[in-house]
mmCIF file of the N, C-alpha and C atoms, coordinates in Angstrom:
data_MODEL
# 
_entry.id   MODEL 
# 
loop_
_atom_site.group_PDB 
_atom_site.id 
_atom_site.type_symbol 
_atom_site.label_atom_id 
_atom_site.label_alt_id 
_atom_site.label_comp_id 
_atom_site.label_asym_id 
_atom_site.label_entity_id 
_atom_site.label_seq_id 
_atom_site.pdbx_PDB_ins_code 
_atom_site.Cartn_x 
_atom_site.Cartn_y 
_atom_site.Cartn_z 
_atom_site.occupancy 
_atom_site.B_iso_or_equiv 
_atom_site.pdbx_formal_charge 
_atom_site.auth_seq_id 
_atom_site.auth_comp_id 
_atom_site.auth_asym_id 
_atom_site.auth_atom_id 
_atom_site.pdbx_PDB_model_num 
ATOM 1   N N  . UNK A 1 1  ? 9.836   5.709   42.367 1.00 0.00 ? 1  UNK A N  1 
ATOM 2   C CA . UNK A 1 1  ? 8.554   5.402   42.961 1.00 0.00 ? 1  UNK A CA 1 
ATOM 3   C C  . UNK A 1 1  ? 8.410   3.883   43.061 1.00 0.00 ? 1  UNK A C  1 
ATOM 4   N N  . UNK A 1 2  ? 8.008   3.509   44.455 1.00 0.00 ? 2  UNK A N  1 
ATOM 5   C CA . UNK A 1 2  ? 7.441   1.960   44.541 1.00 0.00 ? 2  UNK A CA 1 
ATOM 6   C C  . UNK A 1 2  ? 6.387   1.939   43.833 1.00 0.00 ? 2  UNK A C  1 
ATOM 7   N N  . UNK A 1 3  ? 6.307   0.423   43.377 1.00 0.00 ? 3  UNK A N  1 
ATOM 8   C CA . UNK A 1 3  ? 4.791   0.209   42.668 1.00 0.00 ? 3  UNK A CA 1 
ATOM 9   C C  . UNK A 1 3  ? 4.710   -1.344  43.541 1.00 0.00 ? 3  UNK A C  1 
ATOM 10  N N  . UNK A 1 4  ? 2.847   -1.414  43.379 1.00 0.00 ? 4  UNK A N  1 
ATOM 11  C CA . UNK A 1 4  ? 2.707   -2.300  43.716 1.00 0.00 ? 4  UNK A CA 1 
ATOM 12  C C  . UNK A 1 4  ? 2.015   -3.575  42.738 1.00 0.00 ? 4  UNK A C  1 
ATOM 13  N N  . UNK A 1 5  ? 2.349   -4.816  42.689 1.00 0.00 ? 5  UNK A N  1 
ATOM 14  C CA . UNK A 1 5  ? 2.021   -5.523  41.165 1.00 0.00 ? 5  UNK A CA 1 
ATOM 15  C C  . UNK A 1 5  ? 0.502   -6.571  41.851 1.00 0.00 ? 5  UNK A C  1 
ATOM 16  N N  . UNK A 1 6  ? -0.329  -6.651  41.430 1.00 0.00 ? 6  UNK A N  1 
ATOM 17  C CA . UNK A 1 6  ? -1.458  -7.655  42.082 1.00 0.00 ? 6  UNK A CA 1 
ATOM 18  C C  . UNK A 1 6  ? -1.311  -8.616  40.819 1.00 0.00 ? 6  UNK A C  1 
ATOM 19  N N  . UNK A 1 7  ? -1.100  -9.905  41.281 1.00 0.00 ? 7  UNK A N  1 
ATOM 20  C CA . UNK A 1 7  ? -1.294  -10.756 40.431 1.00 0.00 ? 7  UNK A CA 1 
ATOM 21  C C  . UNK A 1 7  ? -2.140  -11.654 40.028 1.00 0.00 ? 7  UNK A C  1 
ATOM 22  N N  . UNK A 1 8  ? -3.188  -12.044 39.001 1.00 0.00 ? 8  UNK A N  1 
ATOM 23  C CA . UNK A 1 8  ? -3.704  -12.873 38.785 1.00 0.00 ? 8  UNK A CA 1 
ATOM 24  C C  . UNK A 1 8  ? -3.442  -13.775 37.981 1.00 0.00 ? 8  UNK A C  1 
ATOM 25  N N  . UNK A 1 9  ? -4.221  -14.692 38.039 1.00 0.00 ? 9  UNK A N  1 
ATOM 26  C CA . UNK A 1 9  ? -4.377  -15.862 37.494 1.00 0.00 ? 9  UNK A CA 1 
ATOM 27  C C  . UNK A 1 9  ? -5.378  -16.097 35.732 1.00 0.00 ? 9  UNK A C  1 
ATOM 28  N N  . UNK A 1 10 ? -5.989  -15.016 35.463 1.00 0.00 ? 10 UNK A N  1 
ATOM 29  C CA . UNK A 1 10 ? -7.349  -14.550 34.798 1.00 0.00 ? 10 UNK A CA 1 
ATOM 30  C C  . UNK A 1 10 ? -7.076  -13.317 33.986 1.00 0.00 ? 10 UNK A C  1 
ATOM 31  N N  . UNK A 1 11 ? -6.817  -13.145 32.856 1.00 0.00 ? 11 UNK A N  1 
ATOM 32  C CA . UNK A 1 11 ? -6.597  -11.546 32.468 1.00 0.00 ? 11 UNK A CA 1 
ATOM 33  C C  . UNK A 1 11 ? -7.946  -11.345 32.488 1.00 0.00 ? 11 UNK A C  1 
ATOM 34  N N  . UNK A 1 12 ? -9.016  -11.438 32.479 1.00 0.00 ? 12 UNK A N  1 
ATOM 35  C CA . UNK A 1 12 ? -10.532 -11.328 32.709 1.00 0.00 ? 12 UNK A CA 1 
ATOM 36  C C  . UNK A 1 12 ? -10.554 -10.481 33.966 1.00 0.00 ? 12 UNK A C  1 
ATOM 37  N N  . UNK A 1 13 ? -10.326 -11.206 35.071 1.00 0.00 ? 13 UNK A N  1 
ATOM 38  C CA . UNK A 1 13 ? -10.128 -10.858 36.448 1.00 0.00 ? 13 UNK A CA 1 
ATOM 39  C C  . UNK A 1 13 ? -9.345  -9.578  36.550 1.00 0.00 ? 13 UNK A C  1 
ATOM 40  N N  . UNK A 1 14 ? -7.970  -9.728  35.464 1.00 0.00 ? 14 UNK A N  1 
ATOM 41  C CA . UNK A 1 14 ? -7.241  -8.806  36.026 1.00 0.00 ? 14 UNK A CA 1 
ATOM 42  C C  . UNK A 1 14 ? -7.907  -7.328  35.202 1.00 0.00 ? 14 UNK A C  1 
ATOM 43  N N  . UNK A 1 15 ? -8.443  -7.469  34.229 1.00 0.00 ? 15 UNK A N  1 
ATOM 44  C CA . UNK A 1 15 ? -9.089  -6.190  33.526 1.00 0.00 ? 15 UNK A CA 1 
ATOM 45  C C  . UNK A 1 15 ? -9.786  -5.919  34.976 1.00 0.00 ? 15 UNK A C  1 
ATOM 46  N N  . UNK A 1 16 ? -10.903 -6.626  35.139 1.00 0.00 ? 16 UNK A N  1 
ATOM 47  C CA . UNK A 1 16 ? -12.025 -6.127  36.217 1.00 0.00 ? 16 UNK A CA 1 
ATOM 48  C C  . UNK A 1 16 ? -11.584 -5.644  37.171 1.00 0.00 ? 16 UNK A C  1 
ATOM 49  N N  . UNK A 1 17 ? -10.679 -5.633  37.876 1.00 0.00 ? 17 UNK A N  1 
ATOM 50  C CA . UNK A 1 17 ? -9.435  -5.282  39.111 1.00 0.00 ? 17 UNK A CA 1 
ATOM 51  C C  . UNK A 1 17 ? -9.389  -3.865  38.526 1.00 0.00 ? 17 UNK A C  1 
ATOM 52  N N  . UNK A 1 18 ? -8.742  -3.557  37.302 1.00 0.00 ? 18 UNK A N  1 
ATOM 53  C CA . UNK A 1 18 ? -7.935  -2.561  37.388 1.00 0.00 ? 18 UNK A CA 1 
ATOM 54  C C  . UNK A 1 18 ? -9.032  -1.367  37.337 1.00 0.00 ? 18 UNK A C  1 
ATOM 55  N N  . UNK A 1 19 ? -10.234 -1.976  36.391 1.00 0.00 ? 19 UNK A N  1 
ATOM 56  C CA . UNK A 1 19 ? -11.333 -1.220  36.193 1.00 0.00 ? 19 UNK A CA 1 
ATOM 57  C C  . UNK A 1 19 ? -12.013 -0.599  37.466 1.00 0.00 ? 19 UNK A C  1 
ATOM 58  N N  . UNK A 1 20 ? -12.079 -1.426  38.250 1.00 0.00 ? 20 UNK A N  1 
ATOM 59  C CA . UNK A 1 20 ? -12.448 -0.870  39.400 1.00 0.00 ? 20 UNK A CA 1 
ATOM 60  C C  . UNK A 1 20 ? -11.386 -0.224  40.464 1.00 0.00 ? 20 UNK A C  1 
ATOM 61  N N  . UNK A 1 21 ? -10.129 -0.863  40.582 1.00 0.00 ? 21 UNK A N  1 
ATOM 62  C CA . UNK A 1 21 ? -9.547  0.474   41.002 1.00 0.00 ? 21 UNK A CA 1 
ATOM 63  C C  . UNK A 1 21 ? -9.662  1.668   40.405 1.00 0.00 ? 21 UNK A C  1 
ATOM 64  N N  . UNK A 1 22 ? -9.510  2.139   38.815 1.00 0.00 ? 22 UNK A N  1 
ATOM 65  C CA . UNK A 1 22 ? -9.831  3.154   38.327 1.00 0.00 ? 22 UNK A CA 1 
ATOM 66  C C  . UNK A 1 22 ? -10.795 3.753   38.703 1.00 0.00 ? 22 UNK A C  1 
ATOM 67  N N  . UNK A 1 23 ? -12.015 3.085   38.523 1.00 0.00 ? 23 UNK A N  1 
ATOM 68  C CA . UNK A 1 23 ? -12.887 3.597   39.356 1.00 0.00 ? 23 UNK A CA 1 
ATOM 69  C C  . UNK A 1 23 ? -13.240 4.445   40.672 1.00 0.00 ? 23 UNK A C  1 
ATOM 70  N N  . UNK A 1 24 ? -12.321 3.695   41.683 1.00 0.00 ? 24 UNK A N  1 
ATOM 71  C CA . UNK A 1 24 ? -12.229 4.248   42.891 1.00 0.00 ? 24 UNK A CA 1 
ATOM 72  C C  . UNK A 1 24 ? -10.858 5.066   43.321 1.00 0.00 ? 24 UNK A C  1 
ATOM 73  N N  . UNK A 1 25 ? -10.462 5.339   42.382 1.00 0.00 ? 25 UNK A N  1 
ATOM 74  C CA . UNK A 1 25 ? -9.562  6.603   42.235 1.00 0.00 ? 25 UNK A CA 1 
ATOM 75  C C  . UNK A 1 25 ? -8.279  5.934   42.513 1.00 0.00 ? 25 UNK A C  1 
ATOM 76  N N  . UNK A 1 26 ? -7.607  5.018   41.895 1.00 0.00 ? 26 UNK A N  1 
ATOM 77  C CA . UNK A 1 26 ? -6.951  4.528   41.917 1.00 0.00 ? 26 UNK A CA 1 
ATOM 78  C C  . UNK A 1 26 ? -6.354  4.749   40.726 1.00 0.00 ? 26 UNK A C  1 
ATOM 79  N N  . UNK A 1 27 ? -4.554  5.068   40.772 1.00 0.00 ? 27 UNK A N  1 
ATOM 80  C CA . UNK A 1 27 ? -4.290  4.982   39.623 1.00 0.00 ? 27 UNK A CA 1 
ATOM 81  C C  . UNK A 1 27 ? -4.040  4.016   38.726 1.00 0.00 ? 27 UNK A C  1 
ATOM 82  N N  . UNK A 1 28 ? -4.368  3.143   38.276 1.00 0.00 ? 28 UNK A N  1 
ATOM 83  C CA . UNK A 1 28 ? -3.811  1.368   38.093 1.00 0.00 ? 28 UNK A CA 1 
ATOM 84  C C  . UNK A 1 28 ? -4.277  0.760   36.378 1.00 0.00 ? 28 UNK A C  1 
ATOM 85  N N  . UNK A 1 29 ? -3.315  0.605   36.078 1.00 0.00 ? 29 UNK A N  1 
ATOM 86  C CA . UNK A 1 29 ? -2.455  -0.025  34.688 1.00 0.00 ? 29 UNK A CA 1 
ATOM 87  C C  . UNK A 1 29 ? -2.686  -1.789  34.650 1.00 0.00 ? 29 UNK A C  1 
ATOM 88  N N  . UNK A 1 30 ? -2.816  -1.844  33.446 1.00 0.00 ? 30 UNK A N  1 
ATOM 89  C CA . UNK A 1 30 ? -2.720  -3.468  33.171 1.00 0.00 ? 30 UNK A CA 1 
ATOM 90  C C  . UNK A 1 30 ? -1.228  -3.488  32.709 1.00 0.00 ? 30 UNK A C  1 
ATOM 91  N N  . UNK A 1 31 ? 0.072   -4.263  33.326 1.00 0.00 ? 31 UNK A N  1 
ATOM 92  C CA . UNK A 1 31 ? 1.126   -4.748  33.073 1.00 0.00 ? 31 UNK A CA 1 
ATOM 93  C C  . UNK A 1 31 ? 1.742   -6.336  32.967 1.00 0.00 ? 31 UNK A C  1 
ATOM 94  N N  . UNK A 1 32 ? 2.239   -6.110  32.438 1.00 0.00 ? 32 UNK A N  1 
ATOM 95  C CA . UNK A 1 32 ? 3.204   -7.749  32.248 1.00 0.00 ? 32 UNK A CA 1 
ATOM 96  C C  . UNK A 1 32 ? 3.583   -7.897  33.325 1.00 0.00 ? 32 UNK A C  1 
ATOM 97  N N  . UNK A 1 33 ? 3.167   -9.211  34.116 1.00 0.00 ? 33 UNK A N  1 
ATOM 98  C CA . UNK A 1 33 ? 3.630   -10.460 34.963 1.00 0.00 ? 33 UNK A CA 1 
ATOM 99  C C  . UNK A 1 33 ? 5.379   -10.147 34.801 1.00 0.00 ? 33 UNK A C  1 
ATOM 100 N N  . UNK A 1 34 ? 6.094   -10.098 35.835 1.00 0.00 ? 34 UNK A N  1 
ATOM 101 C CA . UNK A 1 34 ? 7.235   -10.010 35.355 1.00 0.00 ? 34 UNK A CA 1 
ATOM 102 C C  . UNK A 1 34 ? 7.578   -11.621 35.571 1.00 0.00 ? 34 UNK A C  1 
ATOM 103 N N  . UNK A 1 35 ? 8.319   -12.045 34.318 1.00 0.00 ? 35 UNK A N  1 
ATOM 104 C CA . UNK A 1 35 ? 8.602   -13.788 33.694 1.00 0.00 ? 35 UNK A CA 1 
ATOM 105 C C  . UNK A 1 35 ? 9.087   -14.088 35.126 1.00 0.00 ? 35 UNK A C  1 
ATOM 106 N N  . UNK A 1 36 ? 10.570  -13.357 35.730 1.00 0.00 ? 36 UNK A N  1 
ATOM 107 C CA . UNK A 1 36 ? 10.847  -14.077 36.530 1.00 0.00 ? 36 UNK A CA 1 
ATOM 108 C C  . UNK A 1 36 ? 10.347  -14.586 37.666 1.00 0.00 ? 36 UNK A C  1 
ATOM 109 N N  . UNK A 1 37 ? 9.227   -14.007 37.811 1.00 0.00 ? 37 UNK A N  1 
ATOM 110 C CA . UNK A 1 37 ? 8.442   -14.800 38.802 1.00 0.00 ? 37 UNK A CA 1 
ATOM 111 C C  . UNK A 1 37 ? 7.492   -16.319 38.333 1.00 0.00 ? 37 UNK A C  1 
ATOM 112 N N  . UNK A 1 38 ? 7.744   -16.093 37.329 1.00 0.00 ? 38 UNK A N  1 
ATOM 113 C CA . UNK A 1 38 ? 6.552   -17.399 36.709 1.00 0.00 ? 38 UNK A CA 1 
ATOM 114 C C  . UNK A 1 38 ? 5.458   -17.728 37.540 1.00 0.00 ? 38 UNK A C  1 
ATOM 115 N N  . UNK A 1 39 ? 4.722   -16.817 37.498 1.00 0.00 ? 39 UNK A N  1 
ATOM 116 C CA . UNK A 1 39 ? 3.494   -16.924 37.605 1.00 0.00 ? 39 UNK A CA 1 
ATOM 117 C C  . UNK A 1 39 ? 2.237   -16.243 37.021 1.00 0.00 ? 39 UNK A C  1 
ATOM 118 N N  . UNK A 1 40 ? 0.931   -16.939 37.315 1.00 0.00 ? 40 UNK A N  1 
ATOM 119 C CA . UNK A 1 40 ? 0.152   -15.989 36.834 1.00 0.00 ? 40 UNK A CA 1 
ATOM 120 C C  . UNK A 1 40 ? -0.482  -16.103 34.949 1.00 0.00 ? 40 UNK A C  1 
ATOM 121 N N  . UNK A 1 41 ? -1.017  -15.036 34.354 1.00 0.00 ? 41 UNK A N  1 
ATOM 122 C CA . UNK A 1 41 ? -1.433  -15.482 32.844 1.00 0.00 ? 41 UNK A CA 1 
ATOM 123 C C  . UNK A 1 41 ? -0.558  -14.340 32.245 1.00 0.00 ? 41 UNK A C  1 
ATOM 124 N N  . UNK A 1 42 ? 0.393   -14.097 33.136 1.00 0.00 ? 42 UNK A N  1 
ATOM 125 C CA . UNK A 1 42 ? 1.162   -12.785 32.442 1.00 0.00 ? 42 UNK A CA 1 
ATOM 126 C C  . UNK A 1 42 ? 0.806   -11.304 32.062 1.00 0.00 ? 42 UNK A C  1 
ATOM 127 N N  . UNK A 1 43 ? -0.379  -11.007 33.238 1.00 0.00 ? 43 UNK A N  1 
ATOM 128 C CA . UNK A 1 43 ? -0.933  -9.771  33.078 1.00 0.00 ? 43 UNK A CA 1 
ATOM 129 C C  . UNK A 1 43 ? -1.560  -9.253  34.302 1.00 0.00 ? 43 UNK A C  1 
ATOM 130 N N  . UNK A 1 44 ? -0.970  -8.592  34.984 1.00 0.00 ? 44 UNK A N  1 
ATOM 131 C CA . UNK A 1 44 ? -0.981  -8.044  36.081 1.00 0.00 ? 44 UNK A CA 1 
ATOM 132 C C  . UNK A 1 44 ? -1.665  -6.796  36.694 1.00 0.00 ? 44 UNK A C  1 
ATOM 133 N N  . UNK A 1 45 ? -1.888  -5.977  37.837 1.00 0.00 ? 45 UNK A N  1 
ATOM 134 C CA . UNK A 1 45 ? -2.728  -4.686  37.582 1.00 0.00 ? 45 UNK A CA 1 
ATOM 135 C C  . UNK A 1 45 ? -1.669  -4.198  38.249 1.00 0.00 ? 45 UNK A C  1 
ATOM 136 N N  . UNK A 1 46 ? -0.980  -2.926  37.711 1.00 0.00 ? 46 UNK A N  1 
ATOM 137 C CA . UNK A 1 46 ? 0.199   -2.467  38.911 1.00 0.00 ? 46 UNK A CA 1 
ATOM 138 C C  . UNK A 1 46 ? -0.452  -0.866  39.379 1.00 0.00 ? 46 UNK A C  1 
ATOM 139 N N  . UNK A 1 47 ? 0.141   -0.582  40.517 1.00 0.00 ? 47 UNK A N  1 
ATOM 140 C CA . UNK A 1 47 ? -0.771  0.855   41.117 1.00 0.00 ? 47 UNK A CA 1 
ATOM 141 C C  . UNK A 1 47 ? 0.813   1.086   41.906 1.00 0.00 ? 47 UNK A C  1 
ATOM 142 N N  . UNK A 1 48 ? 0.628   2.693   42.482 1.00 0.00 ? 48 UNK A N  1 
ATOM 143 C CA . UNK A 1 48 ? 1.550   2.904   43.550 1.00 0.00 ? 48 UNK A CA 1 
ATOM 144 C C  . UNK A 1 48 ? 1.455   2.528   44.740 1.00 0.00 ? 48 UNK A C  1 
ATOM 145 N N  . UNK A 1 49 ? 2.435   2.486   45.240 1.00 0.00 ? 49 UNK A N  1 
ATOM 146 C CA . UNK A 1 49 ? 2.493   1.498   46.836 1.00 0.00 ? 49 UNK A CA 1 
ATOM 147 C C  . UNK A 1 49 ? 1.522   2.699   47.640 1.00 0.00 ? 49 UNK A C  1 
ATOM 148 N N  . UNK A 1 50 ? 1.232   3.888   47.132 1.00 0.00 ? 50 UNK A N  1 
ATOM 149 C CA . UNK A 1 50 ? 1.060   4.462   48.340 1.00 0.00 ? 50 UNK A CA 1 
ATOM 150 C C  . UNK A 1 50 ? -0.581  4.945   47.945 1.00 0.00 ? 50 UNK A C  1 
ATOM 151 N N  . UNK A 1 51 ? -0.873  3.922   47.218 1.00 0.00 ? 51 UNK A N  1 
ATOM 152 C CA . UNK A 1 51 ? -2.333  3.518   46.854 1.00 0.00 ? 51 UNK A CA 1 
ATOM 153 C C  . UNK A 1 51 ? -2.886  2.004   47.480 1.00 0.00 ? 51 UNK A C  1 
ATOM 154 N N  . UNK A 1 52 ? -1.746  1.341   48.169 1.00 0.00 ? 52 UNK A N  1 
ATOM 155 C CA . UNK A 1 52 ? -1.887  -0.115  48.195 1.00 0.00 ? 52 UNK A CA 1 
ATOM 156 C C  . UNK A 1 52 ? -2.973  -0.650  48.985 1.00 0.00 ? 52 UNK A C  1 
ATOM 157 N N  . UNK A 1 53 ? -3.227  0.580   50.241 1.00 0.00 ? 53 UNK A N  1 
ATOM 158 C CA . UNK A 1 53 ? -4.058  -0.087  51.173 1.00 0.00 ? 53 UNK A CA 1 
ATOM 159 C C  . UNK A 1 53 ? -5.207  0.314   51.024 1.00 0.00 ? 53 UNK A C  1 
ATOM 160 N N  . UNK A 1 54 ? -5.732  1.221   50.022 1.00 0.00 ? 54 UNK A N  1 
ATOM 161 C CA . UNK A 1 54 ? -6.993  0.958   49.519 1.00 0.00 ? 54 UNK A CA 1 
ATOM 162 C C  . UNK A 1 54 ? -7.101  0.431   48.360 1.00 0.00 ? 54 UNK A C  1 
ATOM 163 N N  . UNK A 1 55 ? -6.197  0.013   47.702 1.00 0.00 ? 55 UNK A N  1 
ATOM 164 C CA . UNK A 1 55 ? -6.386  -0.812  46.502 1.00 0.00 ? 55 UNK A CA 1 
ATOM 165 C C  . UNK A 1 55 ? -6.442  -2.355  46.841 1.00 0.00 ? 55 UNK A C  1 
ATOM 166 N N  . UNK A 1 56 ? -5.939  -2.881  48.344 1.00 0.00 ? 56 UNK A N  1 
ATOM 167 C CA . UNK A 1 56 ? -6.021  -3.974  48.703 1.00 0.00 ? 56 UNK A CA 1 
ATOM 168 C C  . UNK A 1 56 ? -7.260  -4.366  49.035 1.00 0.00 ? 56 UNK A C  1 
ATOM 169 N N  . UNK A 1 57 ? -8.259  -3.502  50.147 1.00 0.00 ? 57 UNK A N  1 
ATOM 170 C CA . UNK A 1 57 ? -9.547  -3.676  50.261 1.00 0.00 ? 57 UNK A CA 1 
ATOM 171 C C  . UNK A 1 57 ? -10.086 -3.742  49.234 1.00 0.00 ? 57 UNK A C  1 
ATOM 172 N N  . UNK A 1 58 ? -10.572 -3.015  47.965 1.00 0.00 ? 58 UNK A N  1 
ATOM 173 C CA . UNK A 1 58 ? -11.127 -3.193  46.868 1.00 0.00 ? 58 UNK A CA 1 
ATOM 174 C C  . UNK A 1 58 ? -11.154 -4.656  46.373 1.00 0.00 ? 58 UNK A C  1 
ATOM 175 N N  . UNK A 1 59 ? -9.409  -5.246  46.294 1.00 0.00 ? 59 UNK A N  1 
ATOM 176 C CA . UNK A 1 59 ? -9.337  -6.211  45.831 1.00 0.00 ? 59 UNK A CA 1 
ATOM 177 C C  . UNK A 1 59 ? -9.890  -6.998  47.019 1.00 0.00 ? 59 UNK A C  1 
ATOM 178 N N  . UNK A 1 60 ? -9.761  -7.451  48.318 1.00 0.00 ? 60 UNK A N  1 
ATOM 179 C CA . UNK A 1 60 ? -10.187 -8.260  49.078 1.00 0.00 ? 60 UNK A CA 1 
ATOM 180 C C  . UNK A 1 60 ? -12.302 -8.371  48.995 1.00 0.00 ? 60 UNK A C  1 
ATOM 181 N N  . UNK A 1 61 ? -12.459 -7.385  48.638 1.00 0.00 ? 61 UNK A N  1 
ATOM 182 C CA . UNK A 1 61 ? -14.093 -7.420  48.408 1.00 0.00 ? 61 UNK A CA 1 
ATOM 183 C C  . UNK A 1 61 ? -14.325 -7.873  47.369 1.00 0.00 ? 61 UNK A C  1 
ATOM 184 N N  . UNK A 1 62 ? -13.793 -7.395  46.387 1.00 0.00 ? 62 UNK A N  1 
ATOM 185 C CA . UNK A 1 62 ? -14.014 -8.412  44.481 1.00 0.00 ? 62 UNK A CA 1 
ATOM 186 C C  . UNK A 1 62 ? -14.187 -10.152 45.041 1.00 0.00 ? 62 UNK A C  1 
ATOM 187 N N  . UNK A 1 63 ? -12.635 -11.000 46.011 1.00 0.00 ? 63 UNK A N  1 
ATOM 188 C CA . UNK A 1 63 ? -13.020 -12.015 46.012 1.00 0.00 ? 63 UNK A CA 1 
ATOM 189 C C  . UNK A 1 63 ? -12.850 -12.646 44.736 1.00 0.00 ? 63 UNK A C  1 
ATOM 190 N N  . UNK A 1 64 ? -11.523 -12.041 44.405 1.00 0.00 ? 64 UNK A N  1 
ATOM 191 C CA . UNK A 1 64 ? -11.073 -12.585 43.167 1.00 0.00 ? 64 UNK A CA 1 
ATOM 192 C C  . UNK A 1 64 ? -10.650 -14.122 42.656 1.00 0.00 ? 64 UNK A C  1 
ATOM 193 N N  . UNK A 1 65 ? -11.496 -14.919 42.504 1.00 0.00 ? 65 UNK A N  1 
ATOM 194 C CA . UNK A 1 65 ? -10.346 -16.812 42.538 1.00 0.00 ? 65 UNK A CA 1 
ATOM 195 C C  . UNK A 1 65 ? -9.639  -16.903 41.942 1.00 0.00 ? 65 UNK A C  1 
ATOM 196 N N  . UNK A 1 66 ? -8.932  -16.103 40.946 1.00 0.00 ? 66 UNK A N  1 
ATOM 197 C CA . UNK A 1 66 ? -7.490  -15.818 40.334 1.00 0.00 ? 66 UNK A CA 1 
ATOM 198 C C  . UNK A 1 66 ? -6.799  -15.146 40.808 1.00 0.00 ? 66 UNK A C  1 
ATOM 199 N N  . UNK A 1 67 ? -7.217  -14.082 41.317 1.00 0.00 ? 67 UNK A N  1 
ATOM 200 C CA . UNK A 1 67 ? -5.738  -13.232 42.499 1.00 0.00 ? 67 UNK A CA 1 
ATOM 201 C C  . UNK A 1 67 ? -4.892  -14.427 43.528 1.00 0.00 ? 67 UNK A C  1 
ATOM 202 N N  . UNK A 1 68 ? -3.477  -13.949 42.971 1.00 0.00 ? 68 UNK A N  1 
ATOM 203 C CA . UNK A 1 68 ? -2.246  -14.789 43.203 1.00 0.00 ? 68 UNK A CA 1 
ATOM 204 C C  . UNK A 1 68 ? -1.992  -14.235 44.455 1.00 0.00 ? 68 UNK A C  1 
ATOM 205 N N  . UNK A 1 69 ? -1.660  -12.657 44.228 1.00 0.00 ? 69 UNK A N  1 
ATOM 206 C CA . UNK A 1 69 ? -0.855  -12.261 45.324 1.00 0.00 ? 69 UNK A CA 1 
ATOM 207 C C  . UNK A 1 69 ? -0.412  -11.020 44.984 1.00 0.00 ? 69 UNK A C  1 
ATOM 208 N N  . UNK A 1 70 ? 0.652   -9.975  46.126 1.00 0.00 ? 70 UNK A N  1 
ATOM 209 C CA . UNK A 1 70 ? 1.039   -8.588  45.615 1.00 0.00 ? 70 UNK A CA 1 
ATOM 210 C C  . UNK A 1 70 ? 3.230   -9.397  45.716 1.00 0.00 ? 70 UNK A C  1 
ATOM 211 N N  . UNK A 1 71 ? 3.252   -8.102  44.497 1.00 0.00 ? 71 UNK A N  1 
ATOM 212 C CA . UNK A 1 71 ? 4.301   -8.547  44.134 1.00 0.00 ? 71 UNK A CA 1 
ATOM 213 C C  . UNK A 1 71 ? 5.063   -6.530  44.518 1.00 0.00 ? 71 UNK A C  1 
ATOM 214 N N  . UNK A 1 72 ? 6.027   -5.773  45.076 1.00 0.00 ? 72 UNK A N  1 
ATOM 215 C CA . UNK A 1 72 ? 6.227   -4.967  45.105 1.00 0.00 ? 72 UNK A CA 1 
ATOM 216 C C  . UNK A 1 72 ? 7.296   -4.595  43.907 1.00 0.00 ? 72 UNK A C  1 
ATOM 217 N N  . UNK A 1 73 ? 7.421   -3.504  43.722 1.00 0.00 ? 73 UNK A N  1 
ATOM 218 C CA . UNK A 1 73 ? 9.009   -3.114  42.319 1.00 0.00 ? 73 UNK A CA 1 
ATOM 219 C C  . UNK A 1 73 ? 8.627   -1.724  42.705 1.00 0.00 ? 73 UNK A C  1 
ATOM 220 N N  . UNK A 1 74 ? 10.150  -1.460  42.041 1.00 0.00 ? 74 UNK A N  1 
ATOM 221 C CA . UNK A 1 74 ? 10.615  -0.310  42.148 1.00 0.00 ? 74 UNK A CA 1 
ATOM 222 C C  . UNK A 1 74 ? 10.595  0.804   40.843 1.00 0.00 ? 74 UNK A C  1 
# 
């Protein structure tokens, strides 16, 4: 299964992310930043890719100022 990784900047931010994907029926986990990317506070929200495009709107409405970016894995 693809997953998709949203990255922030904020583990604050990134709790509130995941909380509200949960919320909106999203399946989504707080995970480790993977190092080799060096970025981020090392705590990430990961969901399935085939959750992404409503987990992206969610995130684009939050208006997060710590969201980095989506990171994909396998």
């Amino acid at each position: 299964m693809t997953n998709c990784i949203a990255v922030f900047r904020s583990r604050s931010q990134a709790a509130d992310c995941k909380a509200r994907l949960c919320a909106a029926g999203v399946p989504a986990v707080l995970a480790g930043t993977p190092s080799s990317l060096g970025l981020g506070c090392g705590v990430s929200v990961k969901f399935p890719r085939s959750f992404s495009e409503r987990a992206k709107k969610i995130i684009d409405r939050a208006n997060y100022s710590a969201f980095y970016g989506y990171v994909y894995t396998r």
